[in-house]
LOSE-513936 format. One line per field, with one value per residue (C-alpha): chain; residue in one letter; x, y, z. Coordinates in Angstrom, 3 decimals, decimal comma. Layout:
N
chaine: c(A | ...)
residu: c(a | ...)
px: c(X | ...)
py: c(Y | ...)
pz: c(Z | ...)
This chain:
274
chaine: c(A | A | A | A | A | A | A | A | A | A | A | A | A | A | A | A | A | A | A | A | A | A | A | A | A | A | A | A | A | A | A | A | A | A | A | A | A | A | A | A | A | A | A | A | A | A | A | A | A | A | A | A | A | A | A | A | A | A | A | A | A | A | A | A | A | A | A | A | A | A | A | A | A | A | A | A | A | A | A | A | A | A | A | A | A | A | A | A | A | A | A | A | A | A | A | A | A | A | A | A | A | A | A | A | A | A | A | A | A | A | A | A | A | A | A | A | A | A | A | A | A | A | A | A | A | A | A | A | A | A | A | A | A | A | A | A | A | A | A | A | A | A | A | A | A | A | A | A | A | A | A | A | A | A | A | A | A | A | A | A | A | A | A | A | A | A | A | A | A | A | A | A | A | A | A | A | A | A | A | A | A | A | A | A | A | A | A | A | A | A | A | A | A | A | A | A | A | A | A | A | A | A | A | A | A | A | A | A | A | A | A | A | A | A | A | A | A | A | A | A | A | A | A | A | A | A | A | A | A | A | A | A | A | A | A | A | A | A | A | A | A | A | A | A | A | A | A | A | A | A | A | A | A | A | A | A | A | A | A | A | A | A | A | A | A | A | A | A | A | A | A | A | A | A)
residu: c(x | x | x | x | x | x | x | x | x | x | x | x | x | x | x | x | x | x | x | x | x | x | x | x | x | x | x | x | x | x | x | x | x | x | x | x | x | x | x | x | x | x | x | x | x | x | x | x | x | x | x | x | x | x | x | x | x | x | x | x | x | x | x | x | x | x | x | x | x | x | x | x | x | x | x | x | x | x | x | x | x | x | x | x | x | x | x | x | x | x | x | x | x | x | x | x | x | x | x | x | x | x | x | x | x | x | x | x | x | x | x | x | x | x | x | x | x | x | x | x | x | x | x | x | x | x | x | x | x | x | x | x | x | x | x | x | x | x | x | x | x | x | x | x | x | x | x | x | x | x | x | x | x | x | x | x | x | x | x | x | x | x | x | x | x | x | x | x | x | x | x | x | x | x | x | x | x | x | x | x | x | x | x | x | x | x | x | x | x | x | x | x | x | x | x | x | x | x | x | x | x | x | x | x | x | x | x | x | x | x | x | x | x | x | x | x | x | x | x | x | x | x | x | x | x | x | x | x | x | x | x | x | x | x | x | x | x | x | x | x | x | x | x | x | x | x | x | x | x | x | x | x | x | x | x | x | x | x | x | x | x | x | x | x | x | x | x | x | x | x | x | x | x | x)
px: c(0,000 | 1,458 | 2,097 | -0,185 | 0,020 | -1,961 | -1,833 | 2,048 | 2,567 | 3,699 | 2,031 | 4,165 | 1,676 | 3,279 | 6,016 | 4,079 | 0,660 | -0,419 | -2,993 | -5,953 | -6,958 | -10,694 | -12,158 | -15,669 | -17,640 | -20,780 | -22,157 | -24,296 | -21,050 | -21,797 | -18,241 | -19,146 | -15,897 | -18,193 | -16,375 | -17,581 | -16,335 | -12,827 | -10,514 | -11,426 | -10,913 | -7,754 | -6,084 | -7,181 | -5,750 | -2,590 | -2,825 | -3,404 | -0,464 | 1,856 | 0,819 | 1,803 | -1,429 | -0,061 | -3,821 | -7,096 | -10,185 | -12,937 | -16,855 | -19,712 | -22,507 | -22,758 | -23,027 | -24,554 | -27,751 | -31,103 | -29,046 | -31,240 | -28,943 | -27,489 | -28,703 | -25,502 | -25,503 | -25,198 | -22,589 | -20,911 | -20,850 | -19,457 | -16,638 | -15,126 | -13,988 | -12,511 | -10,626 | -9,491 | -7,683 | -6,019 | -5,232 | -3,679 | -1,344 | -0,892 | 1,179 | -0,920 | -3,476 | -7,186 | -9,783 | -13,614 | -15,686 | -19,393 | -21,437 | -22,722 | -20,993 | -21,679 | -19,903 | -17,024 | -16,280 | -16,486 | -14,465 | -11,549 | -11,072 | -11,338 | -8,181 | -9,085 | -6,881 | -9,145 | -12,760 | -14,250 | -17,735 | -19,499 | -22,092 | -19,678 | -21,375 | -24,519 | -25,645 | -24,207 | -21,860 | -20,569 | -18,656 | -16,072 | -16,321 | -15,532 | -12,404 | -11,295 | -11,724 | -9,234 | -7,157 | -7,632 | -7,843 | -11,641 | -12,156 | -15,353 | -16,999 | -19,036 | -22,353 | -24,771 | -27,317 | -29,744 | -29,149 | -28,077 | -26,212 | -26,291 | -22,859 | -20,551 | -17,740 | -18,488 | -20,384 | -18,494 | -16,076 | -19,026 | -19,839 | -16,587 | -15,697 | -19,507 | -17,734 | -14,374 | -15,894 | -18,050 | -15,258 | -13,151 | -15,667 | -15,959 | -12,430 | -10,476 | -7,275 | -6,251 | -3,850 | -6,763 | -9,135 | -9,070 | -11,191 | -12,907 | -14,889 | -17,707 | -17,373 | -20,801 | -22,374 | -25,447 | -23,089 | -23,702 | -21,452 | -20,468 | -19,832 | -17,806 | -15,158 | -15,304 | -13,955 | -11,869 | -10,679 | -10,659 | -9,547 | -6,468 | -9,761 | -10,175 | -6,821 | -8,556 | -9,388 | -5,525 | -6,411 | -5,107 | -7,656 | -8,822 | -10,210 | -12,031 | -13,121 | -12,429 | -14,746 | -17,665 | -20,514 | -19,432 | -16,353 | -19,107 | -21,172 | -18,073 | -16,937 | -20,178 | -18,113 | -18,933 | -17,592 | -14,843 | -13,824 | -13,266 | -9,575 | -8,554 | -10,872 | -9,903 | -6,284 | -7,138 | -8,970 | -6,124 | -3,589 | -5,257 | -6,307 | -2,958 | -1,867 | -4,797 | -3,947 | -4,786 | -2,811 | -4,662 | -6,254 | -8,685 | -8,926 | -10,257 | -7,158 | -4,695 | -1,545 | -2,813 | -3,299 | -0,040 | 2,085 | -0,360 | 0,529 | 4,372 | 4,455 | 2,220 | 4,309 | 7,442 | 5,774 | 4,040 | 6,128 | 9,365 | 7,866 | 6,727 | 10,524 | 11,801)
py: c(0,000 | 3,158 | 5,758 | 8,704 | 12,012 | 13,565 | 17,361 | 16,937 | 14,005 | 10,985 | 7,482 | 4,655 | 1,530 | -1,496 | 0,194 | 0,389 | 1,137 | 4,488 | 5,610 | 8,260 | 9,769 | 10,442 | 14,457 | 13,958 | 17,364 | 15,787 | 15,423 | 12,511 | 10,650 | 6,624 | 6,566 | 9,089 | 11,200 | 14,179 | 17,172 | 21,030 | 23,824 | 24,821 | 24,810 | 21,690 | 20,248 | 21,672 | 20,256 | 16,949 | 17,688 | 18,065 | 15,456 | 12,830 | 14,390 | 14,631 | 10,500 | 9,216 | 10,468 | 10,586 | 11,827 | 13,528 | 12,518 | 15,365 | 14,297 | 16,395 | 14,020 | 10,949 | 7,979 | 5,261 | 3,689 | 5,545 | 8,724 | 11,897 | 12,939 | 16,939 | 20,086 | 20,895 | 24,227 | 22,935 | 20,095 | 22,880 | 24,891 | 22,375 | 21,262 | 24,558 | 26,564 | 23,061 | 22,252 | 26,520 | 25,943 | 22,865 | 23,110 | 26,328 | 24,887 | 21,783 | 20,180 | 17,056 | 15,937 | 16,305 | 14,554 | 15,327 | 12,687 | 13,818 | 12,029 | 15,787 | 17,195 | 21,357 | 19,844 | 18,726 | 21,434 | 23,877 | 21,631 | 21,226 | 25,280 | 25,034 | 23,579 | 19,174 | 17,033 | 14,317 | 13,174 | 10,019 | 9,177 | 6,409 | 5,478 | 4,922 | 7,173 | 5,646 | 9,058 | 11,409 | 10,643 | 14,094 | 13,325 | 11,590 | 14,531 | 17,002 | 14,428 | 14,389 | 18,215 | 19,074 | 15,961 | 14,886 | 11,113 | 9,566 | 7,019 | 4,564 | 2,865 | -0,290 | 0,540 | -2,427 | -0,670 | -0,237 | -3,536 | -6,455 | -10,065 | -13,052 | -13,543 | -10,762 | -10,597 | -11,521 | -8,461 | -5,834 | -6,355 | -5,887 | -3,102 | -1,793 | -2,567 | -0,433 | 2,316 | 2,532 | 2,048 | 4,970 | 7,134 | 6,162 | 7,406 | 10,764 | 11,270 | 9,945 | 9,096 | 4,928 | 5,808 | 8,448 | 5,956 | 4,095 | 1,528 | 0,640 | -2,593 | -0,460 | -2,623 | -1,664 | -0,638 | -2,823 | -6,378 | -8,542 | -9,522 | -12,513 | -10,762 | -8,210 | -10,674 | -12,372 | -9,352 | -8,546 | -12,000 | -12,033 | -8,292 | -9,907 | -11,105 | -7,327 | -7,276 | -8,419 | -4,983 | -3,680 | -0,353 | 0,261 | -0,493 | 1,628 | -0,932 | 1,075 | -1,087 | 1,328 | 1,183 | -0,658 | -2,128 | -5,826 | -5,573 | -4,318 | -7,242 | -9,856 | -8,509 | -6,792 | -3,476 | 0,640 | 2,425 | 3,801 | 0,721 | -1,104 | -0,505 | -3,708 | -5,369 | -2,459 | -3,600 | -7,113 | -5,767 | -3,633 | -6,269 | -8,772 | -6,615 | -5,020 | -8,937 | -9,358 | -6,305 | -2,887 | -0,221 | 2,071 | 2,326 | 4,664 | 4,981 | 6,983 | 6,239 | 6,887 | 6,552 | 2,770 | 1,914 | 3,609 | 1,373 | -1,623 | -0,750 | 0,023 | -3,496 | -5,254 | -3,779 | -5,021 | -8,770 | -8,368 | -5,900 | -7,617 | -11,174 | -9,756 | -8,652 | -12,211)
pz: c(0,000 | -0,685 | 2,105 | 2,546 | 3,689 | 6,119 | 7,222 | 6,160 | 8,078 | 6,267 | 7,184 | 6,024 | 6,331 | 7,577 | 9,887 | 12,543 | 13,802 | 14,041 | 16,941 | 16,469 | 19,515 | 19,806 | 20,878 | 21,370 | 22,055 | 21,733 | 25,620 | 24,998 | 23,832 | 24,263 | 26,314 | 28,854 | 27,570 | 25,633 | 26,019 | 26,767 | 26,081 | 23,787 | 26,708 | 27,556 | 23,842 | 23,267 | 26,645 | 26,044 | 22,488 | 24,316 | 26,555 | 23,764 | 21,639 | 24,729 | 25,150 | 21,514 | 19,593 | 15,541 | 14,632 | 16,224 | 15,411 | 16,584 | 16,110 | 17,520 | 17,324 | 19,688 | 17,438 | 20,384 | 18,808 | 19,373 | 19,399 | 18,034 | 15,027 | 15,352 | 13,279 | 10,909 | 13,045 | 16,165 | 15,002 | 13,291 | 16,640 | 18,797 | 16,230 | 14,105 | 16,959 | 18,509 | 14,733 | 14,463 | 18,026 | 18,056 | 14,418 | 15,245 | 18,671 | 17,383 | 14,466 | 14,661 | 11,403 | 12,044 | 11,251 | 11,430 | 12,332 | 10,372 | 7,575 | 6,939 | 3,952 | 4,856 | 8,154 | 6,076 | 4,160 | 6,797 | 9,052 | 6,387 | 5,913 | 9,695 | 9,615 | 9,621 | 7,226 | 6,529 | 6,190 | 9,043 | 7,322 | 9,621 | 6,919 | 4,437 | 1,741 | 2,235 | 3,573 | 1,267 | -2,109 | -1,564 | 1,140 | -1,681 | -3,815 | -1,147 | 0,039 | -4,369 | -4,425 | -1,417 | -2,114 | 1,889 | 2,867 | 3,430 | 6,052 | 4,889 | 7,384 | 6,818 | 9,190 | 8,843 | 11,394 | 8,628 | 6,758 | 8,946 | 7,919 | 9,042 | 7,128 | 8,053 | 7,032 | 3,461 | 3,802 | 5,506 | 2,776 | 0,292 | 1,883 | 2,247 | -1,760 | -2,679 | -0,886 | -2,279 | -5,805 | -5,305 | -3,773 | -6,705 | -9,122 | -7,423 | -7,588 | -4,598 | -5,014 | -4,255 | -1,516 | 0,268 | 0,925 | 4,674 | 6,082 | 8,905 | 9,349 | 11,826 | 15,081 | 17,055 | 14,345 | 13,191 | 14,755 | 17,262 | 20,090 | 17,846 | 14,599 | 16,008 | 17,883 | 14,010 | 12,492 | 14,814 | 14,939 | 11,243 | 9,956 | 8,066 | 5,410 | 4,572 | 3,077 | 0,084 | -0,512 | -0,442 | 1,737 | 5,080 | 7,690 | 10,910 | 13,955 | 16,498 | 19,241 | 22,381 | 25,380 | 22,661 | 24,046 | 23,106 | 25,676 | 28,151 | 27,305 | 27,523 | 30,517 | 32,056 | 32,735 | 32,326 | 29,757 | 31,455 | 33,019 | 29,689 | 29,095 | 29,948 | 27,454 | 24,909 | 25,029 | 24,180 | 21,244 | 19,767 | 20,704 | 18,752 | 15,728 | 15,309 | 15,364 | 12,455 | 10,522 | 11,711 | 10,464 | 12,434 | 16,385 | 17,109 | 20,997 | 24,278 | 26,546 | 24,322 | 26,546 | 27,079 | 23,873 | 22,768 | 24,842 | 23,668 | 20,198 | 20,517 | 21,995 | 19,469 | 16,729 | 18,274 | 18,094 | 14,717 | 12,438 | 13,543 | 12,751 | 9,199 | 8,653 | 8,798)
Protein backbone atom coordinates (compact mmCIF):
# COMPACT_ATOMS: atom_id res chain seq x y z
CA UNK A 1 0.00 0.00 0.00
CA UNK A 2 1.46 3.16 -0.68
CA UNK A 3 2.10 5.76 2.11
CA UNK A 4 -0.19 8.70 2.55
CA UNK A 5 0.02 12.01 3.69
CA UNK A 6 -1.96 13.56 6.12
CA UNK A 7 -1.83 17.36 7.22
CA UNK A 8 2.05 16.94 6.16
CA UNK A 9 2.57 14.00 8.08
CA UNK A 10 3.70 10.99 6.27
CA UNK A 11 2.03 7.48 7.18
CA UNK A 12 4.17 4.66 6.02
CA UNK A 13 1.68 1.53 6.33
CA UNK A 14 3.28 -1.50 7.58
CA UNK A 15 6.02 0.19 9.89
CA UNK A 16 4.08 0.39 12.54
CA UNK A 17 0.66 1.14 13.80
CA UNK A 18 -0.42 4.49 14.04
CA UNK A 19 -2.99 5.61 16.94
CA UNK A 20 -5.95 8.26 16.47
CA UNK A 21 -6.96 9.77 19.52
CA UNK A 22 -10.69 10.44 19.81
CA UNK A 23 -12.16 14.46 20.88
CA UNK A 24 -15.67 13.96 21.37
CA UNK A 25 -17.64 17.36 22.06
CA UNK A 26 -20.78 15.79 21.73
CA UNK A 27 -22.16 15.42 25.62
CA UNK A 28 -24.30 12.51 25.00
CA UNK A 29 -21.05 10.65 23.83
CA UNK A 30 -21.80 6.62 24.26
CA UNK A 31 -18.24 6.57 26.31
CA UNK A 32 -19.15 9.09 28.85
CA UNK A 33 -15.90 11.20 27.57
CA UNK A 34 -18.19 14.18 25.63
CA UNK A 35 -16.37 17.17 26.02
CA UNK A 36 -17.58 21.03 26.77
CA UNK A 37 -16.33 23.82 26.08
CA UNK A 38 -12.83 24.82 23.79
CA UNK A 39 -10.51 24.81 26.71
CA UNK A 40 -11.43 21.69 27.56
CA UNK A 41 -10.91 20.25 23.84
CA UNK A 42 -7.75 21.67 23.27
CA UNK A 43 -6.08 20.26 26.64
CA UNK A 44 -7.18 16.95 26.04
CA UNK A 45 -5.75 17.69 22.49
CA UNK A 46 -2.59 18.07 24.32
CA UNK A 47 -2.82 15.46 26.56
CA UNK A 48 -3.40 12.83 23.76
CA UNK A 49 -0.46 14.39 21.64
CA UNK A 50 1.86 14.63 24.73
CA UNK A 51 0.82 10.50 25.15
CA UNK A 52 1.80 9.22 21.51
CA UNK A 53 -1.43 10.47 19.59
CA UNK A 54 -0.06 10.59 15.54
CA UNK A 55 -3.82 11.83 14.63
CA UNK A 56 -7.10 13.53 16.22
CA UNK A 57 -10.19 12.52 15.41
CA UNK A 58 -12.94 15.37 16.58
CA UNK A 59 -16.85 14.30 16.11
CA UNK A 60 -19.71 16.39 17.52
CA UNK A 61 -22.51 14.02 17.32
CA UNK A 62 -22.76 10.95 19.69
CA UNK A 63 -23.03 7.98 17.44
CA UNK A 64 -24.55 5.26 20.38
CA UNK A 65 -27.75 3.69 18.81
CA UNK A 66 -31.10 5.55 19.37
CA UNK A 67 -29.05 8.72 19.40
CA UNK A 68 -31.24 11.90 18.03
CA UNK A 69 -28.94 12.94 15.03
CA UNK A 70 -27.49 16.94 15.35
CA UNK A 71 -28.70 20.09 13.28
CA UNK A 72 -25.50 20.89 10.91
CA UNK A 73 -25.50 24.23 13.05
CA UNK A 74 -25.20 22.94 16.17
CA UNK A 75 -22.59 20.09 15.00
CA UNK A 76 -20.91 22.88 13.29
CA UNK A 77 -20.85 24.89 16.64
CA UNK A 78 -19.46 22.38 18.80
CA UNK A 79 -16.64 21.26 16.23
CA UNK A 80 -15.13 24.56 14.10
CA UNK A 81 -13.99 26.56 16.96
CA UNK A 82 -12.51 23.06 18.51
CA UNK A 83 -10.63 22.25 14.73
CA UNK A 84 -9.49 26.52 14.46
CA UNK A 85 -7.68 25.94 18.03
CA UNK A 86 -6.02 22.87 18.06
CA UNK A 87 -5.23 23.11 14.42
CA UNK A 88 -3.68 26.33 15.25
CA UNK A 89 -1.34 24.89 18.67
CA UNK A 90 -0.89 21.78 17.38
CA UNK A 91 1.18 20.18 14.47
CA UNK A 92 -0.92 17.06 14.66
CA UNK A 93 -3.48 15.94 11.40
CA UNK A 94 -7.19 16.30 12.04
CA UNK A 95 -9.78 14.55 11.25
CA UNK A 96 -13.61 15.33 11.43
CA UNK A 97 -15.69 12.69 12.33
CA UNK A 98 -19.39 13.82 10.37
CA UNK A 99 -21.44 12.03 7.57
CA UNK A 100 -22.72 15.79 6.94
CA UNK A 101 -20.99 17.20 3.95
CA UNK A 102 -21.68 21.36 4.86
CA UNK A 103 -19.90 19.84 8.15
CA UNK A 104 -17.02 18.73 6.08
CA UNK A 105 -16.28 21.43 4.16
CA UNK A 106 -16.49 23.88 6.80
CA UNK A 107 -14.47 21.63 9.05
CA UNK A 108 -11.55 21.23 6.39
CA UNK A 109 -11.07 25.28 5.91
CA UNK A 110 -11.34 25.03 9.70
CA UNK A 111 -8.18 23.58 9.61
CA UNK A 112 -9.09 19.17 9.62
CA UNK A 113 -6.88 17.03 7.23
CA UNK A 114 -9.15 14.32 6.53
CA UNK A 115 -12.76 13.17 6.19
CA UNK A 116 -14.25 10.02 9.04
CA UNK A 117 -17.73 9.18 7.32
CA UNK A 118 -19.50 6.41 9.62
CA UNK A 119 -22.09 5.48 6.92
CA UNK A 120 -19.68 4.92 4.44
CA UNK A 121 -21.38 7.17 1.74
CA UNK A 122 -24.52 5.65 2.24
CA UNK A 123 -25.64 9.06 3.57
CA UNK A 124 -24.21 11.41 1.27
CA UNK A 125 -21.86 10.64 -2.11
CA UNK A 126 -20.57 14.09 -1.56
CA UNK A 127 -18.66 13.32 1.14
CA UNK A 128 -16.07 11.59 -1.68
CA UNK A 129 -16.32 14.53 -3.82
CA UNK A 130 -15.53 17.00 -1.15
CA UNK A 131 -12.40 14.43 0.04
CA UNK A 132 -11.29 14.39 -4.37
CA UNK A 133 -11.72 18.22 -4.42
CA UNK A 134 -9.23 19.07 -1.42
CA UNK A 135 -7.16 15.96 -2.11
CA UNK A 136 -7.63 14.89 1.89
CA UNK A 137 -7.84 11.11 2.87
CA UNK A 138 -11.64 9.57 3.43
CA UNK A 139 -12.16 7.02 6.05
CA UNK A 140 -15.35 4.56 4.89
CA UNK A 141 -17.00 2.86 7.38
CA UNK A 142 -19.04 -0.29 6.82
CA UNK A 143 -22.35 0.54 9.19
CA UNK A 144 -24.77 -2.43 8.84
CA UNK A 145 -27.32 -0.67 11.39
CA UNK A 146 -29.74 -0.24 8.63
CA UNK A 147 -29.15 -3.54 6.76
CA UNK A 148 -28.08 -6.46 8.95
CA UNK A 149 -26.21 -10.06 7.92
CA UNK A 150 -26.29 -13.05 9.04
CA UNK A 151 -22.86 -13.54 7.13
CA UNK A 152 -20.55 -10.76 8.05
CA UNK A 153 -17.74 -10.60 7.03
CA UNK A 154 -18.49 -11.52 3.46
CA UNK A 155 -20.38 -8.46 3.80
CA UNK A 156 -18.49 -5.83 5.51
CA UNK A 157 -16.08 -6.35 2.78
CA UNK A 158 -19.03 -5.89 0.29
CA UNK A 159 -19.84 -3.10 1.88
CA UNK A 160 -16.59 -1.79 2.25
CA UNK A 161 -15.70 -2.57 -1.76
CA UNK A 162 -19.51 -0.43 -2.68
CA UNK A 163 -17.73 2.32 -0.89
CA UNK A 164 -14.37 2.53 -2.28
CA UNK A 165 -15.89 2.05 -5.81
CA UNK A 166 -18.05 4.97 -5.30
CA UNK A 167 -15.26 7.13 -3.77
CA UNK A 168 -13.15 6.16 -6.71
CA UNK A 169 -15.67 7.41 -9.12
CA UNK A 170 -15.96 10.76 -7.42
CA UNK A 171 -12.43 11.27 -7.59
CA UNK A 172 -10.48 9.95 -4.60
CA UNK A 173 -7.28 9.10 -5.01
CA UNK A 174 -6.25 4.93 -4.26
CA UNK A 175 -3.85 5.81 -1.52
CA UNK A 176 -6.76 8.45 0.27
CA UNK A 177 -9.13 5.96 0.92
CA UNK A 178 -9.07 4.10 4.67
CA UNK A 179 -11.19 1.53 6.08
CA UNK A 180 -12.91 0.64 8.91
CA UNK A 181 -14.89 -2.59 9.35
CA UNK A 182 -17.71 -0.46 11.83
CA UNK A 183 -17.37 -2.62 15.08
CA UNK A 184 -20.80 -1.66 17.06
CA UNK A 185 -22.37 -0.64 14.34
CA UNK A 186 -25.45 -2.82 13.19
CA UNK A 187 -23.09 -6.38 14.75
CA UNK A 188 -23.70 -8.54 17.26
CA UNK A 189 -21.45 -9.52 20.09
CA UNK A 190 -20.47 -12.51 17.85
CA UNK A 191 -19.83 -10.76 14.60
CA UNK A 192 -17.81 -8.21 16.01
CA UNK A 193 -15.16 -10.67 17.88
CA UNK A 194 -15.30 -12.37 14.01
CA UNK A 195 -13.96 -9.35 12.49
CA UNK A 196 -11.87 -8.55 14.81
CA UNK A 197 -10.68 -12.00 14.94
CA UNK A 198 -10.66 -12.03 11.24
CA UNK A 199 -9.55 -8.29 9.96
CA UNK A 200 -6.47 -9.91 8.07
CA UNK A 201 -9.76 -11.11 5.41
CA UNK A 202 -10.17 -7.33 4.57
CA UNK A 203 -6.82 -7.28 3.08
CA UNK A 204 -8.56 -8.42 0.08
CA UNK A 205 -9.39 -4.98 -0.51
CA UNK A 206 -5.53 -3.68 -0.44
CA UNK A 207 -6.41 -0.35 1.74
CA UNK A 208 -5.11 0.26 5.08
CA UNK A 209 -7.66 -0.49 7.69
CA UNK A 210 -8.82 1.63 10.91
CA UNK A 211 -10.21 -0.93 13.96
CA UNK A 212 -12.03 1.07 16.50
CA UNK A 213 -13.12 -1.09 19.24
CA UNK A 214 -12.43 1.33 22.38
CA UNK A 215 -14.75 1.18 25.38
CA UNK A 216 -17.67 -0.66 22.66
CA UNK A 217 -20.51 -2.13 24.05
CA UNK A 218 -19.43 -5.83 23.11
CA UNK A 219 -16.35 -5.57 25.68
CA UNK A 220 -19.11 -4.32 28.15
CA UNK A 221 -21.17 -7.24 27.30
CA UNK A 222 -18.07 -9.86 27.52
CA UNK A 223 -16.94 -8.51 30.52
CA UNK A 224 -20.18 -6.79 32.06
CA UNK A 225 -18.11 -3.48 32.73
CA UNK A 226 -18.93 0.64 32.33
CA UNK A 227 -17.59 2.43 29.76
CA UNK A 228 -14.84 3.80 31.45
CA UNK A 229 -13.82 0.72 33.02
CA UNK A 230 -13.27 -1.10 29.69
CA UNK A 231 -9.58 -0.51 29.09
CA UNK A 232 -8.55 -3.71 29.95
CA UNK A 233 -10.87 -5.37 27.45
CA UNK A 234 -9.90 -2.46 24.91
CA UNK A 235 -6.28 -3.60 25.03
CA UNK A 236 -7.14 -7.11 24.18
CA UNK A 237 -8.97 -5.77 21.24
CA UNK A 238 -6.12 -3.63 19.77
CA UNK A 239 -3.59 -6.27 20.70
CA UNK A 240 -5.26 -8.77 18.75
CA UNK A 241 -6.31 -6.62 15.73
CA UNK A 242 -2.96 -5.02 15.31
CA UNK A 243 -1.87 -8.94 15.36
CA UNK A 244 -4.80 -9.36 12.46
CA UNK A 245 -3.95 -6.31 10.52
CA UNK A 246 -4.79 -2.89 11.71
CA UNK A 247 -2.81 -0.22 10.46
CA UNK A 248 -4.66 2.07 12.43
CA UNK A 249 -6.25 2.33 16.38
CA UNK A 250 -8.69 4.66 17.11
CA UNK A 251 -8.93 4.98 21.00
CA UNK A 252 -10.26 6.98 24.28
CA UNK A 253 -7.16 6.24 26.55
CA UNK A 254 -4.69 6.89 24.32
CA UNK A 255 -1.55 6.55 26.55
CA UNK A 256 -2.81 2.77 27.08
CA UNK A 257 -3.30 1.91 23.87
CA UNK A 258 -0.04 3.61 22.77
CA UNK A 259 2.08 1.37 24.84
CA UNK A 260 -0.36 -1.62 23.67
CA UNK A 261 0.53 -0.75 20.20
CA UNK A 262 4.37 0.02 20.52
CA UNK A 263 4.45 -3.50 22.00
CA UNK A 264 2.22 -5.25 19.47
CA UNK A 265 4.31 -3.78 16.73
CA UNK A 266 7.44 -5.02 18.27
CA UNK A 267 5.77 -8.77 18.09
CA UNK A 268 4.04 -8.37 14.72
CA UNK A 269 6.13 -5.90 12.44
CA UNK A 270 9.37 -7.62 13.54
CA UNK A 271 7.87 -11.17 12.75
CA UNK A 272 6.73 -9.76 9.20
CA UNK A 273 10.52 -8.65 8.65
CA UNK A 274 11.80 -12.21 8.80
Amino acid sequence: MKAVRIGGVDFNWGQRTYVMGIINVSPDSFSGDGLTGIENAVEQARSFVAAGADILDIGGESTRPGSEPVAVEEEMRRVIPVIERIAAQLPVPLSIDTYKPEVARRALEAGADMLNDIWGLKKSCELAVIAAERGVPIILMANQREEPAENIVPAVIADLDRAVELALAAGVAEENIILDPGIGFGKTVEQNLELIRCLDKLRVLKKPLLLATSRKSVIGQILGLAENERVEGTAATVAIGIASGADIIRVHDVLAMSRVARMSDAIVRSRNER
